[in-house]
N, C-alpha and C positions, 0 to 999 in steps of 0.2 A: 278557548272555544274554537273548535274545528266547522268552517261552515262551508266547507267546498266538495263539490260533486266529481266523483269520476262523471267519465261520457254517458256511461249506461245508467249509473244512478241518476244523473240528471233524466237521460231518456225515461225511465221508469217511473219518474216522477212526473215528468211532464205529460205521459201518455195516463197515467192514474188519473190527473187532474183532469183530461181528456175524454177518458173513459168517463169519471163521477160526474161531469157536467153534459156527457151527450141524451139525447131526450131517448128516454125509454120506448122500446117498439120500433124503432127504426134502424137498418142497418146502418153501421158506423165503419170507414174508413181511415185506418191511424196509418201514419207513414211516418216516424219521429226523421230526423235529421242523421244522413249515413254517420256512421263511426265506426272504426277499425277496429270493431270487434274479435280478441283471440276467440281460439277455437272452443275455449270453452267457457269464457263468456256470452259468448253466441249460442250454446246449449243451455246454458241458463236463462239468458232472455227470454230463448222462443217455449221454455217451459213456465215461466212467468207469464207468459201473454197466450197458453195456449186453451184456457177459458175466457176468452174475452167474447165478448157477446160482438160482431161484426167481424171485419179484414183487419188483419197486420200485416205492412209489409216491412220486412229488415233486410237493409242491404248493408254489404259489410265485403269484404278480399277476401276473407277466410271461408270456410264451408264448418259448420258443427262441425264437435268435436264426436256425435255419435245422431244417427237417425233419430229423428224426432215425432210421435205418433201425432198426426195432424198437420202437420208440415211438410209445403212441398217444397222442394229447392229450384230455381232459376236460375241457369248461370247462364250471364254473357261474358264469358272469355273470349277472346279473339273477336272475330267474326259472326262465329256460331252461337247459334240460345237453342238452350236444351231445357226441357224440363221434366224433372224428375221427380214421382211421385212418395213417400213415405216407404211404401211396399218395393216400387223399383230398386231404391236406396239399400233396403234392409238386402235382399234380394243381392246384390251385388256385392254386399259386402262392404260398402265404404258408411265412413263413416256419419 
């Protein structure tokens, strides 16, 4: 019997449980616990979470592996925060 989580299965389970228990009609903010999401496990998260009724935030080293419609990106590298919107993203070319 296998009963162990990757980081994001767990996160995914823990934010379901999150989601199914927060009170209907109010917004809800999830922040699960960072995990060093690859590139495209990060594309799959943020399209798993990207009907949820309130905020998600995921923070992760990696950037998606491709734009995500509904998602902005926030990078603090270095010094500088940039934020960049779905359409900037798409727009530029990256992923």
């Amino acid at each position: 019997l296998h009963t162990a989580l990757s980081g994001a299965e767990w996160v995914r389970m823990i934010l379901a449980i999150g989601m199914a228990t927060a009170k209907q009609g109010e917004f809800n903010v999830y922040i699960p616990q960072e995990r060093a999401y690859d590139a495209l496990t990060l594309k799959e998260m943020m399209v798993a979470f990207s009907k949820v009724e309130g905020q998600v935030f995921l923070t992760t080293t990696y950037d998606p592996c491709e734009a995500i419609k509904g998602w902005d990106l926030i990078s603090l590298a270095g010094r500088s925060f940039s934020l960049e919107t779905y359409d900037e993203v798409v727009a530029r070319g990256r992923p």
